[in-house]
N, C-alpha and C positions, 0 to 999 in steps of 0.2 A: 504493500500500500504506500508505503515512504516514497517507492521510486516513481510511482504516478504522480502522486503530490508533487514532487520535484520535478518532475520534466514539464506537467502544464505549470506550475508555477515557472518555472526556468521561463517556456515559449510568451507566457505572460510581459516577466521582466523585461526581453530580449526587445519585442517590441518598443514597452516603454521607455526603454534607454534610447533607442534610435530616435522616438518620435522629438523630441528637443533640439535634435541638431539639424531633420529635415526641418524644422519650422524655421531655425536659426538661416537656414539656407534663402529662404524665404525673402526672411526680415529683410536681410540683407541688401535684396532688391527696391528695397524701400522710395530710396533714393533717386530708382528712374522714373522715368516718363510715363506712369501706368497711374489707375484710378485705388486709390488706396481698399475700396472697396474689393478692389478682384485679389490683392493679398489676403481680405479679413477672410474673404469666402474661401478661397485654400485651406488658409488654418484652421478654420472650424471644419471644413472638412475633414484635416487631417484627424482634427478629433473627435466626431465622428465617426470614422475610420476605427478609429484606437477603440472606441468605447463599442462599437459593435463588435470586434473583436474580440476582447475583454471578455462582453457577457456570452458570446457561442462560445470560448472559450472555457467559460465556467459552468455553461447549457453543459456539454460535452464531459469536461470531469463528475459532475455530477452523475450523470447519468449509469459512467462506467465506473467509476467507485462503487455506487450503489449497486451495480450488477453485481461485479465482485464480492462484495460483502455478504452479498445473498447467494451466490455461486458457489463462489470461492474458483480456486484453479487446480481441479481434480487429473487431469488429463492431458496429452500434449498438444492436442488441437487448439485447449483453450488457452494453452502459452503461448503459441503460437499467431493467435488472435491477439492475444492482449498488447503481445509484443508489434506487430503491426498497425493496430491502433497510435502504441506509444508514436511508432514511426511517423505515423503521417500527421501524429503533434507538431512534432520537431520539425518534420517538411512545410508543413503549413503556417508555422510561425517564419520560416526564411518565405515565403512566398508571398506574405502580406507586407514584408519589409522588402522586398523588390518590387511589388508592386508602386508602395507609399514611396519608394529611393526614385525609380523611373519618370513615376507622375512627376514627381519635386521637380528631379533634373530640367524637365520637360521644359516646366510652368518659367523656369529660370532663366534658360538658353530663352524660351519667346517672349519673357519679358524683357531680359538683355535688347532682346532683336528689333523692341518694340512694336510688338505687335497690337492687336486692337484686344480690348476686354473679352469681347464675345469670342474671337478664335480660339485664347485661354482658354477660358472654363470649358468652351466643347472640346479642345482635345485634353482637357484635362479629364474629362468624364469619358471620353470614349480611349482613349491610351490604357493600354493593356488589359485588352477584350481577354485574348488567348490566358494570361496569369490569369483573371478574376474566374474565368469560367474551370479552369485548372482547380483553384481553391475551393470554388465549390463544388467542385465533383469530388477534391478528398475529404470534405465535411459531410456526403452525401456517404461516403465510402466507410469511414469513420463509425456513423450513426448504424449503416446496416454491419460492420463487423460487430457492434453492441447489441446488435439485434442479434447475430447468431450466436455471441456467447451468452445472451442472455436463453438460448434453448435448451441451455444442458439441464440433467433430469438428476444433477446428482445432489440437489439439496431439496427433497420432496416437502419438505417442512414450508418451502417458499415458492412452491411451484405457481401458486397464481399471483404472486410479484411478481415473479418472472414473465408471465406470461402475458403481466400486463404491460412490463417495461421492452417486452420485445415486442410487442404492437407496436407501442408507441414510438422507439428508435426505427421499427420499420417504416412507420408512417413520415418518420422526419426524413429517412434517408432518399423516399419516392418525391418530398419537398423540394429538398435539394437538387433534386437532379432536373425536378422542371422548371428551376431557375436559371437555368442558361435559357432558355424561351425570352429571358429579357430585351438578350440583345437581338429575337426573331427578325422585329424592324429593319434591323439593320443590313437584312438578305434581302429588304424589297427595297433598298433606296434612299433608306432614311440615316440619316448624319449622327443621329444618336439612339441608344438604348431606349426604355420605356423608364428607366431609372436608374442612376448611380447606384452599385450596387449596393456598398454601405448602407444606403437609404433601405433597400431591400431586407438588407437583414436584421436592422432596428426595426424593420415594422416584422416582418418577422419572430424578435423576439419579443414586440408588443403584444403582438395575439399569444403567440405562447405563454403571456405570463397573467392575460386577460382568460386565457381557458385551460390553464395547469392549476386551478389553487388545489385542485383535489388529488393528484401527483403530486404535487408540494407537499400536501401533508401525509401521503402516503411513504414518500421518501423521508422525510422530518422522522414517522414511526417508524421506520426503517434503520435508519444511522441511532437511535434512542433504543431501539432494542436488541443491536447488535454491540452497543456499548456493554 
């Protein structure tokens, strides 16, 4: 259990350290010929960014801790699972700081270049199509490896925990995958997405937090009774 805590808490940090020096990148540009407003809107993006991360991030530990706890790791498929999951932590925390590295670069070289507001923020929202849909195929991947280890039968005492927590990760991981549908638009013509992704998975974890209170406290008696 330590080593999970530590690797999403590590992907957590990893983030947060970078997010400071891309904003600093930012600032910097202050100086030129650009409307101070299409700097403010970057930065809060960026934190935006950070804060949807953040909570799938903690959506995600949650979820697989609680598996485990209820499972446990009997067998070597479900090491093996678990271990794959850890993996595509660690992948998915480098892939939202290439993401967040890339856009910055972007926003900087076309402010240098002086370009106009509006060209910004559209290639700031449509620049790295390929990464964002990438990250959410392994959040998509992530969610159904939780769902199969949440099938094992060898803690009958939890079987319909289990069987509700692998619904529910299956239903999240079928979510995720029809969220690359966002950028559809953009196979027939159109210059941008239906939404910044960020955007996407803040509302995302709006609804999920609007219709989980019953999973919230199922989890809650969960972690309380395996203490």
């Amino acid at each position: 259990m330590g080593l999970i805590d530590g690797i999403y808490a590590i992907a957590m940090t990893l983030i947060a350290i970078e997010l400071p020096e891309l904003a600093s990148q930012l600032i910097d540009t202050i100086d030129q010929q650009v409307e101070p407003t299409t700097i403010s809107g970057l930065l809060i993006y960026e934190l935006i960014a950070y804060t949807a991360t953040f909570l799938i991030l903690y959506e995600l530990w949650s979820f697989h801790k609680s598996i485990l706890k209820l499972s446990g790791i009997r067998h070597t498929l479900q090491n093996l699972t678990n271990g794959l999951i850890l993996a595509l932590t660690c992948l998915g925390a480098g892939n939202i700081i290439l993401i967040l590295k890339t856009k910055t670069e972007l926003a900087s070289k076309e402010i240098n270049a002086g370009m106009s507001q509006a060209t910004i923020l559209k290639d700031w929202i449509n620049h790295g199509t390929a990464t964002s849909i990438c990250m959410l195929l392994m959040i998509a991947s992530m969610f159904g490896l939780m769902s199969l280890l949440a099938r094992t039968k060898a803690n009958p005492k939890e079987s319909s925990s289990l069987r509700a927590l692998e619904r529910i990760t299956r239903t999240k991981a079928f979510l995720f995958l029809l969220f690359p549908l966002n950028w559809l638009p953009m196979l027939f013509g159109s210059q941008t997405p239906l939404a910044p992704v960020a955007l996407v998975i803040l509302a995302y974890i709006a609804l999920s937090h609007v219709n989980g209170a019953k999973l919230r406290n199922r989890l809650d008696e969960t972690f309380k009774g395996s203490s």
